[in-house]
C-alpha positions in Angstrom: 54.1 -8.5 30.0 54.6 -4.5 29.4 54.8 -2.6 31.9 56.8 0.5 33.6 58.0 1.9 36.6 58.4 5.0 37.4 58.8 7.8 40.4 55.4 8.6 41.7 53.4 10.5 40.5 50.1 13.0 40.0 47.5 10.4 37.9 46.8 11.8 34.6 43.7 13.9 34.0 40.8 12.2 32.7 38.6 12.4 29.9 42.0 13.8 27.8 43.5 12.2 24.4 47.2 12.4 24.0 48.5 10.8 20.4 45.8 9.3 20.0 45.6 8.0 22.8 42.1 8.5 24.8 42.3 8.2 28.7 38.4 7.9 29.7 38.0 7.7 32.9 40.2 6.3 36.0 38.7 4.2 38.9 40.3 3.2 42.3 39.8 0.2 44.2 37.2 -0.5 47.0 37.9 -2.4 49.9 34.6 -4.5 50.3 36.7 -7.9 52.4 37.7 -7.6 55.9 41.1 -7.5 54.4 43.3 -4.5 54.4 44.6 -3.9 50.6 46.6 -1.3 48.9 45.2 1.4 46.2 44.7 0.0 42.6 43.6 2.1 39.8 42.1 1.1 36.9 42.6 3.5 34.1 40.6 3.0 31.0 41.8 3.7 27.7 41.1 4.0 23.7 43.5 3.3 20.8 42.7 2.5 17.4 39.2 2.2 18.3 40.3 -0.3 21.1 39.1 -0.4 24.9 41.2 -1.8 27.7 42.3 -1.0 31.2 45.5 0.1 32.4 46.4 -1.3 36.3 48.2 1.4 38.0 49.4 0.3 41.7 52.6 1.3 44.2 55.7 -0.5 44.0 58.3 -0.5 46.6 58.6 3.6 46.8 57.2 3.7 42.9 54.9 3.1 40.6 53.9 0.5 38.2 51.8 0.9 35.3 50.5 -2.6 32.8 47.9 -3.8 31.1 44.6 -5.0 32.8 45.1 -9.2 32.3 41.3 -9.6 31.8 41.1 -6.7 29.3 44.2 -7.3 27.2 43.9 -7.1 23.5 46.3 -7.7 20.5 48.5 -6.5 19.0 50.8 -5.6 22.0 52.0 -2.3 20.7 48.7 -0.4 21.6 49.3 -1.1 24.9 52.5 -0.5 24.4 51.8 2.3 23.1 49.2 3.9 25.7 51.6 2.9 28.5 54.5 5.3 26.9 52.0 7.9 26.2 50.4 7.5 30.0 54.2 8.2 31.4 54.8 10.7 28.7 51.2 12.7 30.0 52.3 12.7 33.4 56.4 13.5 32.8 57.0 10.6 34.4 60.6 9.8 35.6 60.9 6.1 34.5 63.0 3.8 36.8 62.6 1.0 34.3 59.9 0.1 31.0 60.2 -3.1 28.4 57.6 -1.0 25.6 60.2 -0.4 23.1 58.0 -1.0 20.0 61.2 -0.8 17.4 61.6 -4.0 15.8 58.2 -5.1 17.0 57.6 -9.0 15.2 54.8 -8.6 12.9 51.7 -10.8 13.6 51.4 -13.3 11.9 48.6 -14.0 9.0 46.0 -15.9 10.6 43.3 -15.8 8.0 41.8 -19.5 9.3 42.5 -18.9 12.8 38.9 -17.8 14.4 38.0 -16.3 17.6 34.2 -18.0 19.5 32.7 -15.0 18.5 33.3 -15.4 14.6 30.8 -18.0 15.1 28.6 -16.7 17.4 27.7 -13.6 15.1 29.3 -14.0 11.7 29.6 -17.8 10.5 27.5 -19.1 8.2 28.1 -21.7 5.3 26.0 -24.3 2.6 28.5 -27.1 2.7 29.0 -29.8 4.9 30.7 -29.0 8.3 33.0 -32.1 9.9 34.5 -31.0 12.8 37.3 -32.6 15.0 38.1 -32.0 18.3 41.2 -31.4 19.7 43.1 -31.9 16.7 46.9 -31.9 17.4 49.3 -32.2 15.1 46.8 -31.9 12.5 47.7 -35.0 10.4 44.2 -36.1 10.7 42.6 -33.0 10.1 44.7 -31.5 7.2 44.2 -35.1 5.1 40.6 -34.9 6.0 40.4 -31.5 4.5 42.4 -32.4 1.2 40.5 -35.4 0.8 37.0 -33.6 1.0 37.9 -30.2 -0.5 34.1 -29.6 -0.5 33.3 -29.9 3.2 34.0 -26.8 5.7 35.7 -28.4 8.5 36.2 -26.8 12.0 39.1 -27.5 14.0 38.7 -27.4 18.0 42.2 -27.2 19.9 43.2 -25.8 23.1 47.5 -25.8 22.7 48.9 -23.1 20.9 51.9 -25.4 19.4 49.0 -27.4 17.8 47.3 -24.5 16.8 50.0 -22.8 14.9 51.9 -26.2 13.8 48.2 -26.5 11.9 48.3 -23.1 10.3 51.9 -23.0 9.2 50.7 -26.7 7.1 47.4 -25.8 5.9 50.1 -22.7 4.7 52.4 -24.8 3.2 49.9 -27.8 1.7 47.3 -24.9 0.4 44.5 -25.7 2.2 41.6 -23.0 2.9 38.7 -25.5 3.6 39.3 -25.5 7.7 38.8 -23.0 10.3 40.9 -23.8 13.4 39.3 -22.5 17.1 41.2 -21.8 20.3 38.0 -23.3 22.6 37.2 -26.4 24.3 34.6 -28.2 22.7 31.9 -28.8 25.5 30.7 -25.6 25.1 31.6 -24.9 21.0 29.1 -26.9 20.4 26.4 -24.3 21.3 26.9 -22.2 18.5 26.6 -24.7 15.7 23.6 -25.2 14.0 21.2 -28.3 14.8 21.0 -31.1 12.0 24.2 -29.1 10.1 27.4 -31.4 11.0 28.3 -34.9 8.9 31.0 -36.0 11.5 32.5 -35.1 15.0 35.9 -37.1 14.9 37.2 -37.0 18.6 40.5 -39.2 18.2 42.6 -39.4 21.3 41.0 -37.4 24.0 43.1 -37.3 27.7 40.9 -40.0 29.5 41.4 -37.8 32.6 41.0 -40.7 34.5 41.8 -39.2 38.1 39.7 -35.7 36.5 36.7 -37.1 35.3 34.4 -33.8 35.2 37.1 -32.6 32.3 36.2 -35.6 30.1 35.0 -34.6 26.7 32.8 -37.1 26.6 29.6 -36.7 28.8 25.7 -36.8 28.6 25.5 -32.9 27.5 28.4 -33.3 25.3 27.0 -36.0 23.2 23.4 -34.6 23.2 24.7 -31.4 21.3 26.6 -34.0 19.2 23.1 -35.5 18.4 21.6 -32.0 17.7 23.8 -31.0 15.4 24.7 -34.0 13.4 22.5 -34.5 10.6 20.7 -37.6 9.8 22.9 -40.2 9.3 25.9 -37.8 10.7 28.5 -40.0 13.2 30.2 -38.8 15.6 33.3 -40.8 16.2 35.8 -41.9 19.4 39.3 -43.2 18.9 41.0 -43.8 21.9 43.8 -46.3 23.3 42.5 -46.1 26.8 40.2 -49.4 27.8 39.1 -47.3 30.8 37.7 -44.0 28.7 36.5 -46.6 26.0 34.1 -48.7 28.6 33.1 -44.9 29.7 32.0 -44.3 26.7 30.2 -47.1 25.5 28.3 -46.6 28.4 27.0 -43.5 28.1 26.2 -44.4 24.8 24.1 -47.4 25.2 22.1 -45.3 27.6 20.8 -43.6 24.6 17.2 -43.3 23.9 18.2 -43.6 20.1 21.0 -43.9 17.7 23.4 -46.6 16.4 26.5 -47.4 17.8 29.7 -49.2 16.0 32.4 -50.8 17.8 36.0 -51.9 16.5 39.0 -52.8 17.8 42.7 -51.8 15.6 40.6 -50.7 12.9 43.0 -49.3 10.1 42.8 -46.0 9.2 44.4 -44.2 6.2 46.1 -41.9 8.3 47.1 -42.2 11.8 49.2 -39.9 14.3 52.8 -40.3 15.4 51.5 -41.3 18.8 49.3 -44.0 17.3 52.1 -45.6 15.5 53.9 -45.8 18.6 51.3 -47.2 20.9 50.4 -49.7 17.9 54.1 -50.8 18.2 53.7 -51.3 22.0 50.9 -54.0 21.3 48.4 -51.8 22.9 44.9 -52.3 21.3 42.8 -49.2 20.0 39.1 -49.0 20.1 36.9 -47.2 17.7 33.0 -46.3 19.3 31.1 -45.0 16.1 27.6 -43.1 16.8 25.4 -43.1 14.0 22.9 -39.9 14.8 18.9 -40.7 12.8 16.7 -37.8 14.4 16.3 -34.5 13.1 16.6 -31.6 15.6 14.4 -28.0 16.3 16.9 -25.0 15.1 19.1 -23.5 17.1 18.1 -20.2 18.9 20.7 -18.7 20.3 20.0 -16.0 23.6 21.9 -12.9 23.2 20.4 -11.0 26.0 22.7 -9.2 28.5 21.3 -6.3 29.3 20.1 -4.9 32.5 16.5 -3.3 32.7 17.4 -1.3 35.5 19.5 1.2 37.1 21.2 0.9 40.4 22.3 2.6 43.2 26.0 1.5 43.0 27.0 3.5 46.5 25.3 1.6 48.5 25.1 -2.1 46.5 29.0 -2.0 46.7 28.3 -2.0 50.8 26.0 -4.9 50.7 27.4 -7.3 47.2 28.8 -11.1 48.0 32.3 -11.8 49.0 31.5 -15.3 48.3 31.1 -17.1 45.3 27.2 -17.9 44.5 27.7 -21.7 43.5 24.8 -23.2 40.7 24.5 -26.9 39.1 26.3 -25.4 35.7 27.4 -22.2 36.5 28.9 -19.7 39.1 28.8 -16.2 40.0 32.1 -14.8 41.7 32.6 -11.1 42.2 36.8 -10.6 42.3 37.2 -6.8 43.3 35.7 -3.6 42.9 36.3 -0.1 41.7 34.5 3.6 42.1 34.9 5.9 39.2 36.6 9.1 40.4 35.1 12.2 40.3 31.9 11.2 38.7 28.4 9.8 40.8 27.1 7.0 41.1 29.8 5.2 38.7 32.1 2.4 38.8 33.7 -1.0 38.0 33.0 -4.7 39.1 35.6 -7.3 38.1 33.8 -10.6 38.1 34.2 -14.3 36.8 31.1 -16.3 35.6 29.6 -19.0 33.9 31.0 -22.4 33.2 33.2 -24.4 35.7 35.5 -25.4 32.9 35.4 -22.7 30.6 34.5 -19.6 33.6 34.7 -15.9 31.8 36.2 -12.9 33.0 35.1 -9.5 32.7 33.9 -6.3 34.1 30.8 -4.7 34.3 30.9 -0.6 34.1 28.2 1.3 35.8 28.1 4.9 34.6 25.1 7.0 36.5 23.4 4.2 37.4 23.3 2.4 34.8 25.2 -1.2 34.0 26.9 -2.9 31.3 29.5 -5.2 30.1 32.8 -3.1 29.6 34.4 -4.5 26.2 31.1 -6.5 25.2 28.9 -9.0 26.1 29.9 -12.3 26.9 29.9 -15.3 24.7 25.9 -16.5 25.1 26.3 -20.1 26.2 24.0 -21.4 28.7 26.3 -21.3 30.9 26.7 -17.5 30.7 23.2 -16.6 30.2 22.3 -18.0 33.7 24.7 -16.4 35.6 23.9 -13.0 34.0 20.6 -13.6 35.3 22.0 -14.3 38.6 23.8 -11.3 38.8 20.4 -9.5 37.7 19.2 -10.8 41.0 22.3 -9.6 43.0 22.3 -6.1 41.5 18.8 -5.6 41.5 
Protein backbone atom coordinates (compact mmCIF):
# COMPACT_ATOMS: atom_id res chain seq x y z
CA UNK A 1 0.00 0.00 0.00
CA UNK A 2 1.39 3.72 -0.63
CA UNK A 3 2.37 5.42 1.88
CA UNK A 4 5.26 7.90 3.36
CA UNK A 5 7.18 8.76 6.17
CA UNK A 6 8.46 11.65 6.92
CA UNK A 7 9.97 14.08 9.91
CA UNK A 8 7.09 15.63 11.69
CA UNK A 9 5.43 17.94 10.82
CA UNK A 10 2.85 21.22 10.96
CA UNK A 11 -0.56 19.40 9.16
CA UNK A 12 -1.38 21.19 6.07
CA UNK A 13 -3.92 23.94 5.91
CA UNK A 14 -7.37 23.05 5.06
CA UNK A 15 -9.74 24.01 2.66
CA UNK A 16 -6.45 24.67 0.07
CA UNK A 17 -5.90 22.93 -3.49
CA UNK A 18 -2.28 22.25 -4.45
CA UNK A 19 -1.94 20.58 -8.22
CA UNK A 20 -4.94 19.81 -8.30
CA UNK A 21 -5.17 18.44 -5.54
CA UNK A 22 -8.08 19.64 -3.05
CA UNK A 23 -7.41 19.05 0.79
CA UNK A 24 -11.08 19.64 2.41
CA UNK A 25 -11.06 19.39 5.60
CA UNK A 26 -8.85 17.27 8.34
CA UNK A 27 -10.44 15.52 11.40
CA UNK A 28 -8.64 13.97 14.45
CA UNK A 29 -9.58 11.03 16.31
CA UNK A 30 -11.86 10.89 19.52
CA UNK A 31 -11.31 8.65 22.19
CA UNK A 32 -14.91 7.45 23.05
CA UNK A 33 -13.45 3.50 24.74
CA UNK A 34 -11.88 3.33 28.10
CA UNK A 35 -8.87 2.70 26.13
CA UNK A 36 -6.00 5.07 25.84
CA UNK A 37 -5.15 5.60 21.90
CA UNK A 38 -2.76 7.69 19.96
CA UNK A 39 -3.84 10.78 17.59
CA UNK A 40 -5.16 9.76 14.04
CA UNK A 41 -6.13 12.24 11.51
CA UNK A 42 -8.18 11.82 8.80
CA UNK A 43 -7.52 14.15 6.03
CA UNK A 44 -9.96 14.28 3.27
CA UNK A 45 -9.11 14.93 -0.24
CA UNK A 46 -10.33 15.57 -4.00
CA UNK A 47 -8.61 14.46 -7.24
CA UNK A 48 -9.97 14.11 -10.56
CA UNK A 49 -13.28 14.60 -9.14
CA UNK A 50 -12.47 11.71 -6.58
CA UNK A 51 -13.17 11.70 -2.58
CA UNK A 52 -11.07 9.67 -0.19
CA UNK A 53 -9.29 10.04 3.13
CA UNK A 54 -5.80 10.22 3.84
CA UNK A 55 -4.70 8.44 7.57
CA UNK A 56 -2.14 10.51 9.04
CA UNK A 57 -0.78 8.98 12.44
CA UNK A 58 2.95 9.00 14.45
CA UNK A 59 5.42 6.54 13.73
CA UNK A 60 8.28 5.78 16.00
CA UNK A 61 9.61 9.68 16.18
CA UNK A 62 7.74 10.30 12.56
CA UNK A 63 5.09 10.48 10.59
CA UNK A 64 3.18 8.33 8.32
CA UNK A 65 0.86 9.38 5.80
CA UNK A 66 -1.58 6.42 3.42
CA UNK A 67 -4.63 5.95 2.11
CA UNK A 68 -7.92 5.49 4.30
CA UNK A 69 -8.52 1.35 3.58
CA UNK A 70 -12.29 1.85 3.63
CA UNK A 71 -12.13 4.89 1.27
CA UNK A 72 -9.65 3.72 -1.23
CA UNK A 73 -10.34 4.16 -4.82
CA UNK A 74 -8.60 3.16 -8.16
CA UNK A 75 -6.43 3.90 -9.96
CA UNK A 76 -3.63 4.03 -7.33
CA UNK A 77 -1.77 7.02 -8.76
CA UNK A 78 -4.36 9.60 -7.34
CA UNK A 79 -3.54 8.59 -4.19
CA UNK A 80 -0.40 8.43 -5.16
CA UNK A 81 -0.51 11.35 -6.22
CA UNK A 82 -2.25 13.36 -3.31
CA UNK A 83 0.22 11.68 -0.89
CA UNK A 84 3.34 13.42 -2.88
CA UNK A 85 1.42 16.58 -3.14
CA UNK A 86 0.35 16.39 0.91
CA UNK A 87 4.36 16.04 1.74
CA UNK A 88 5.18 18.44 -0.97
CA UNK A 89 2.38 21.26 0.82
CA UNK A 90 3.93 20.76 4.06
CA UNK A 91 7.97 20.62 2.85
CA UNK A 92 8.07 17.51 4.34
CA UNK A 93 11.50 15.80 4.96
CA UNK A 94 10.76 12.28 3.71
CA UNK A 95 12.48 9.41 5.64
CA UNK A 96 11.10 6.87 3.16
CA UNK A 97 7.84 6.82 0.34
CA UNK A 98 6.92 3.82 -2.40
CA UNK A 99 4.55 6.68 -4.72
CA UNK A 100 6.87 6.71 -7.52
CA UNK A 101 4.17 6.89 -10.27
CA UNK A 102 6.89 6.40 -13.36
CA UNK A 103 6.31 3.33 -15.02
CA UNK A 104 2.96 2.97 -13.43
CA UNK A 105 1.14 -0.48 -15.12
CA UNK A 106 -1.74 0.64 -17.05
CA UNK A 107 -5.22 -0.72 -15.91
CA UNK A 108 -6.27 -3.02 -17.56
CA UNK A 109 -9.62 -2.89 -20.05
CA UNK A 110 -12.29 -4.23 -18.11
CA UNK A 111 -15.23 -3.29 -20.27
CA UNK A 112 -17.39 -6.54 -18.85
CA UNK A 113 -16.14 -6.37 -15.42
CA UNK A 114 -19.10 -4.54 -13.29
CA UNK A 115 -19.14 -3.04 -9.95
CA UNK A 116 -22.93 -3.90 -7.62
CA UNK A 117 -23.72 -0.53 -8.28
CA UNK A 118 -23.86 -0.81 -12.28
CA UNK A 119 -26.77 -2.84 -11.45
CA UNK A 120 -28.23 -1.16 -8.86
CA UNK A 121 -28.71 2.23 -10.84
CA UNK A 122 -27.69 1.58 -14.46
CA UNK A 123 -28.50 -2.06 -15.83
CA UNK A 124 -31.21 -2.70 -17.79
CA UNK A 125 -31.61 -5.18 -20.78
CA UNK A 126 -34.70 -7.01 -23.15
CA UNK A 127 -32.96 -10.39 -23.53
CA UNK A 128 -32.82 -13.28 -21.48
CA UNK A 129 -30.53 -13.08 -18.31
CA UNK A 130 -28.84 -16.76 -17.15
CA UNK A 131 -26.78 -16.12 -14.46
CA UNK A 132 -24.12 -18.49 -12.81
CA UNK A 133 -22.80 -18.34 -9.66
CA UNK A 134 -19.51 -18.56 -8.73
CA UNK A 135 -18.20 -19.33 -11.97
CA UNK A 136 -14.49 -20.26 -11.81
CA UNK A 137 -12.55 -20.99 -14.49
CA UNK A 138 -15.24 -19.99 -16.68
CA UNK A 139 -15.42 -23.04 -18.96
CA UNK A 140 -19.00 -23.32 -18.16
CA UNK A 141 -19.89 -19.88 -18.41
CA UNK A 142 -17.86 -18.82 -21.54
CA UNK A 143 -19.59 -22.00 -23.64
CA UNK A 144 -22.87 -21.05 -22.22
CA UNK A 145 -22.41 -17.59 -23.58
CA UNK A 146 -21.15 -18.79 -27.24
CA UNK A 147 -23.81 -21.22 -27.38
CA UNK A 148 -26.65 -18.65 -26.58
CA UNK A 149 -25.18 -15.46 -28.13
CA UNK A 150 -28.64 -13.94 -27.62
CA UNK A 151 -28.97 -14.27 -23.82
CA UNK A 152 -27.23 -11.54 -21.33
CA UNK A 153 -25.53 -13.70 -18.88
CA UNK A 154 -24.19 -12.43 -15.43
CA UNK A 155 -21.32 -13.99 -13.99
CA UNK A 156 -21.16 -13.99 -9.92
CA UNK A 157 -17.47 -14.71 -8.57
CA UNK A 158 -15.67 -13.78 -5.58
CA UNK A 159 -11.68 -14.82 -6.52
CA UNK A 160 -9.87 -12.38 -8.51
CA UNK A 161 -7.82 -15.32 -10.44
CA UNK A 162 -11.28 -16.38 -11.70
CA UNK A 163 -12.32 -13.19 -12.38
CA UNK A 164 -9.55 -12.05 -14.64
CA UNK A 165 -8.71 -15.76 -16.05
CA UNK A 166 -12.62 -15.05 -17.32
CA UNK A 167 -11.94 -11.67 -18.88
CA UNK A 168 -8.57 -12.40 -20.56
CA UNK A 169 -10.97 -15.54 -22.46
CA UNK A 170 -14.05 -13.83 -23.18
CA UNK A 171 -10.88 -11.43 -24.73
CA UNK A 172 -9.42 -13.94 -26.53
CA UNK A 173 -12.75 -16.10 -27.67
CA UNK A 174 -14.70 -12.60 -28.59
CA UNK A 175 -17.32 -12.89 -26.39
CA UNK A 176 -19.35 -9.61 -25.16
CA UNK A 177 -22.65 -11.33 -24.10
CA UNK A 178 -21.49 -11.71 -20.17
CA UNK A 179 -21.03 -9.27 -17.51
CA UNK A 180 -18.79 -10.71 -14.72
CA UNK A 181 -19.49 -9.27 -10.84
CA UNK A 182 -17.02 -9.30 -7.90
CA UNK A 183 -20.17 -10.11 -5.15
CA UNK A 184 -21.40 -13.00 -3.43
CA UNK A 185 -24.53 -13.98 -4.68
CA UNK A 186 -26.98 -14.09 -1.55
CA UNK A 187 -27.36 -10.70 -1.72
CA UNK A 188 -26.93 -9.97 -5.85
CA UNK A 189 -29.92 -11.31 -6.15
CA UNK A 190 -31.71 -8.18 -4.72
CA UNK A 191 -31.14 -6.13 -7.54
CA UNK A 192 -32.41 -8.32 -10.35
CA UNK A 193 -35.63 -7.99 -11.55
CA UNK A 194 -38.61 -10.41 -10.47
CA UNK A 195 -39.87 -13.00 -13.30
CA UNK A 196 -36.57 -11.68 -15.56
CA UNK A 197 -33.91 -14.77 -15.29
CA UNK A 198 -34.26 -18.25 -17.50
CA UNK A 199 -31.52 -20.05 -15.42
CA UNK A 200 -29.42 -19.78 -12.11
CA UNK A 201 -26.61 -22.50 -12.77
CA UNK A 202 -24.81 -22.92 -9.26
CA UNK A 203 -22.24 -25.85 -10.27
CA UNK A 204 -19.83 -26.76 -7.48
CA UNK A 205 -20.53 -24.52 -4.57
CA UNK A 206 -17.96 -25.14 -1.24
CA UNK A 207 -20.46 -27.34 0.91
CA UNK A 208 -19.02 -25.56 3.94
CA UNK A 209 -19.88 -28.33 5.83
CA UNK A 210 -18.21 -27.30 9.27
CA UNK A 211 -19.62 -23.26 8.04
CA UNK A 212 -23.00 -23.87 7.32
CA UNK A 213 -24.48 -20.12 7.56
CA UNK A 214 -21.96 -19.45 4.39
CA UNK A 215 -23.87 -21.96 2.24
CA UNK A 216 -25.19 -20.58 -0.88
CA UNK A 217 -27.95 -22.41 -0.73
CA UNK A 218 -30.65 -21.37 1.91
CA UNK A 219 -34.41 -20.53 2.32
CA UNK A 220 -33.80 -16.69 1.32
CA UNK A 221 -31.42 -17.60 -1.27
CA UNK A 222 -33.73 -19.81 -3.17
CA UNK A 223 -36.86 -17.59 -2.62
CA UNK A 224 -35.08 -14.65 -4.66
CA UNK A 225 -34.17 -17.51 -7.11
CA UNK A 226 -38.02 -18.12 -7.41
CA UNK A 227 -38.73 -14.29 -7.71
CA UNK A 228 -36.64 -13.68 -10.36
CA UNK A 229 -36.78 -16.73 -12.49
CA UNK A 230 -39.41 -16.57 -14.99
CA UNK A 231 -42.03 -19.12 -15.52
CA UNK A 232 -40.68 -22.12 -16.45
CA UNK A 233 -36.94 -20.56 -15.46
CA UNK A 234 -34.67 -23.42 -13.40
CA UNK A 235 -32.40 -22.86 -11.26
CA UNK A 236 -29.84 -25.53 -11.14
CA UNK A 237 -27.25 -27.44 -8.45
CA UNK A 238 -24.33 -29.45 -9.45
CA UNK A 239 -22.40 -30.68 -6.72
CA UNK A 240 -20.18 -33.82 -5.82
CA UNK A 241 -20.81 -33.48 -2.15
CA UNK A 242 -23.78 -36.22 -0.90
CA UNK A 243 -23.88 -34.05 2.32
CA UNK A 244 -24.69 -30.38 0.48
CA UNK A 245 -26.84 -32.45 -2.09
CA UNK A 246 -29.29 -34.07 0.78
CA UNK A 247 -29.19 -30.20 2.17
CA UNK A 248 -30.53 -29.22 -0.69
CA UNK A 249 -33.11 -31.41 -1.63
CA UNK A 250 -34.39 -30.66 1.50
CA UNK A 251 -34.94 -27.35 1.51
CA UNK A 252 -36.35 -27.77 -1.72
CA UNK A 253 -39.05 -30.28 -1.06
CA UNK A 254 -40.09 -27.86 1.73
CA UNK A 255 -41.39 -25.68 -1.04
CA UNK A 256 -44.82 -24.57 -1.20
CA UNK A 257 -44.50 -24.89 -5.07
CA UNK A 258 -42.25 -25.71 -7.95
CA UNK A 259 -40.78 -28.80 -9.62
CA UNK A 260 -37.82 -30.44 -8.71
CA UNK A 261 -35.37 -32.82 -10.99
CA UNK A 262 -32.91 -35.15 -9.65
CA UNK A 263 -30.00 -37.01 -11.45
CA UNK A 264 -27.17 -38.67 -10.69
CA UNK A 265 -23.61 -38.47 -13.39
CA UNK A 266 -25.77 -36.68 -15.70
CA UNK A 267 -23.50 -35.81 -18.80
CA UNK A 268 -22.98 -32.50 -19.60
CA UNK A 269 -21.40 -30.94 -22.74
CA UNK A 270 -18.91 -29.22 -20.92
CA UNK A 271 -17.58 -30.01 -17.59
CA UNK A 272 -14.68 -28.44 -15.37
CA UNK A 273 -11.12 -29.68 -14.87
CA UNK A 274 -12.14 -30.58 -11.31
CA UNK A 275 -15.09 -32.58 -12.53
CA UNK A 276 -13.08 -34.65 -14.76
CA UNK A 277 -11.01 -35.44 -11.94
CA UNK A 278 -13.50 -36.37 -9.38
CA UNK A 279 -15.43 -38.36 -12.21
CA UNK A 280 -12.09 -40.38 -12.44
CA UNK A 281 -12.04 -40.98 -8.71
CA UNK A 282 -15.45 -42.83 -9.02
CA UNK A 283 -17.15 -40.25 -6.98
CA UNK A 284 -20.82 -39.73 -8.11
CA UNK A 285 -22.29 -36.23 -8.97
CA UNK A 286 -25.79 -35.06 -8.36
CA UNK A 287 -27.72 -32.72 -10.36
CA UNK A 288 -31.09 -31.01 -8.11
CA UNK A 289 -33.01 -29.06 -10.99
CA UNK A 290 -35.77 -26.47 -9.73
CA UNK A 291 -38.36 -25.77 -12.24
CA UNK A 292 -39.83 -22.12 -10.98
CA UNK A 293 -44.11 -21.79 -12.33
CA UNK A 294 -45.25 -18.58 -10.37
CA UNK A 295 -45.06 -15.18 -11.60
CA UNK A 296 -43.68 -12.62 -9.07
CA UNK A 297 -44.81 -8.64 -8.01
CA UNK A 298 -41.81 -6.21 -9.52
CA UNK A 299 -39.11 -5.40 -7.85
CA UNK A 300 -38.95 -2.13 -5.80
CA UNK A 301 -35.97 -1.35 -4.75
CA UNK A 302 -35.48 1.30 -1.41
CA UNK A 303 -32.92 3.88 -1.95
CA UNK A 304 -33.48 5.89 1.02
CA UNK A 305 -30.55 6.98 3.21
CA UNK A 306 -30.99 10.08 4.29
CA UNK A 307 -31.40 11.49 7.61
CA UNK A 308 -34.44 13.90 8.40
CA UNK A 309 -32.68 15.51 11.03
CA UNK A 310 -29.84 17.33 12.38
CA UNK A 311 -27.78 16.40 15.38
CA UNK A 312 -25.99 17.61 18.06
CA UNK A 313 -22.69 15.68 17.24
CA UNK A 314 -20.70 17.24 20.57
CA UNK A 315 -22.61 15.62 22.78
CA UNK A 316 -23.97 12.24 20.75
CA UNK A 317 -20.16 11.42 20.36
CA UNK A 318 -20.27 11.34 24.60
CA UNK A 319 -23.19 9.06 24.72
CA UNK A 320 -22.93 6.62 21.02
CA UNK A 321 -22.38 2.54 21.56
CA UNK A 322 -19.12 0.93 21.99
CA UNK A 323 -20.79 -2.25 21.29
CA UNK A 324 -22.10 -3.67 18.43
CA UNK A 325 -26.12 -3.46 18.22
CA UNK A 326 -26.71 -7.16 17.00
CA UNK A 327 -30.27 -7.77 14.72
CA UNK A 328 -31.71 -11.27 13.06
CA UNK A 329 -30.10 -10.05 9.46
CA UNK A 330 -28.08 -7.23 10.20
CA UNK A 331 -25.69 -5.32 12.51
CA UNK A 332 -24.81 -1.90 13.49
CA UNK A 333 -21.08 -1.46 14.74
CA UNK A 334 -19.56 1.92 15.18
CA UNK A 335 -15.44 1.38 14.67
CA UNK A 336 -13.93 4.94 15.70
CA UNK A 337 -14.67 8.48 15.60
CA UNK A 338 -13.36 11.74 14.36
CA UNK A 339 -14.13 15.74 15.09
CA UNK A 340 -13.65 18.09 12.22
CA UNK A 341 -11.00 20.67 13.28
CA UNK A 342 -11.71 24.02 13.45
CA UNK A 343 -15.25 23.97 12.29
CA UNK A 344 -18.63 23.24 14.92
CA UNK A 345 -20.59 20.86 15.35
CA UNK A 346 -18.75 18.62 12.48
CA UNK A 347 -17.24 15.39 12.23
CA UNK A 348 -16.67 11.69 11.09
CA UNK A 349 -18.08 8.24 12.21
CA UNK A 350 -16.37 5.18 10.84
CA UNK A 351 -18.93 2.35 11.01
CA UNK A 352 -19.57 -1.28 9.61
CA UNK A 353 -23.16 -2.33 8.83
CA UNK A 354 -25.56 -4.55 7.31
CA UNK A 355 -25.20 -8.13 6.37
CA UNK A 356 -23.13 -10.69 8.45
CA UNK A 357 -21.60 -12.09 5.31
CA UNK A 358 -21.38 -9.28 3.08
CA UNK A 359 -21.06 -6.27 6.25
CA UNK A 360 -20.16 -2.64 4.58
CA UNK A 361 -17.82 -0.17 5.50
CA UNK A 362 -18.11 3.38 5.45
CA UNK A 363 -18.24 6.77 7.13
CA UNK A 364 -20.82 9.02 7.76
CA UNK A 365 -19.74 13.03 7.68
CA UNK A 366 -21.59 15.39 9.77
CA UNK A 367 -20.96 18.97 8.73
CA UNK A 368 -23.07 21.58 11.10
CA UNK A 369 -25.27 19.24 12.14
CA UNK A 370 -26.25 17.67 9.59
CA UNK A 371 -25.44 13.77 8.42
CA UNK A 372 -24.56 11.89 5.43
CA UNK A 373 -22.76 9.07 3.89
CA UNK A 374 -19.17 10.39 2.90
CA UNK A 375 -18.49 8.76 -0.73
CA UNK A 376 -22.25 7.75 -1.29
CA UNK A 377 -24.89 5.76 -0.06
CA UNK A 378 -24.64 2.25 0.49
CA UNK A 379 -25.60 -0.49 -1.73
CA UNK A 380 -29.69 -0.73 -0.74
CA UNK A 381 -30.05 -4.39 0.19
CA UNK A 382 -32.25 -5.20 2.94
CA UNK A 383 -29.73 -5.76 4.85
CA UNK A 384 -28.47 -2.21 4.64
CA UNK A 385 -31.57 -0.42 4.66
CA UNK A 386 -32.32 -1.83 8.20
CA UNK A 387 -29.34 -0.92 9.73
CA UNK A 388 -29.48 2.67 8.38
CA UNK A 389 -32.64 2.83 10.15
CA UNK A 390 -31.01 1.59 13.23
CA UNK A 391 -28.54 4.05 13.16
CA UNK A 392 -31.56 6.65 12.62
CA UNK A 393 -32.55 5.56 16.08
CA UNK A 394 -28.97 5.88 17.55
CA UNK A 395 -28.31 9.36 16.19
CA UNK A 396 -31.52 10.64 16.71
Amino acid sequence: MPHIVFNKAPLVNTPSKKDGVDFKFIAKSYNFTQHERNTEYKIAVENENKEFLLTLKNKDDDQMIKIDKVTRIAPITLVKDALNVYTNSIEAKVVFSNTNTINQKAEPNKEYLKDINYFVDEFQTDKEIQIEVGFGSGRHLLHQAKKNPNVQFIGLEIHTPSIEQALKQMKLQDITNVLIVNYDARLFMEFIDSNKVGKIFVHFPVPWDKKPHRRIYSNEFINEALRVLKVEGTLELRTDSRKYFDYCTELLTNLPTGKITIDINKDLEITSKYEDRWRKQGKNIYDVVLLSHSIDKPLEIQKDFSFDFEINYEEKIKNIPTKSIVEKDFFVHIEDLFTILNEENSGLIQLTMGNFDRPVSKYLIIKNGKVSYYQGTPIPTSSNIKAHNKLKEILN
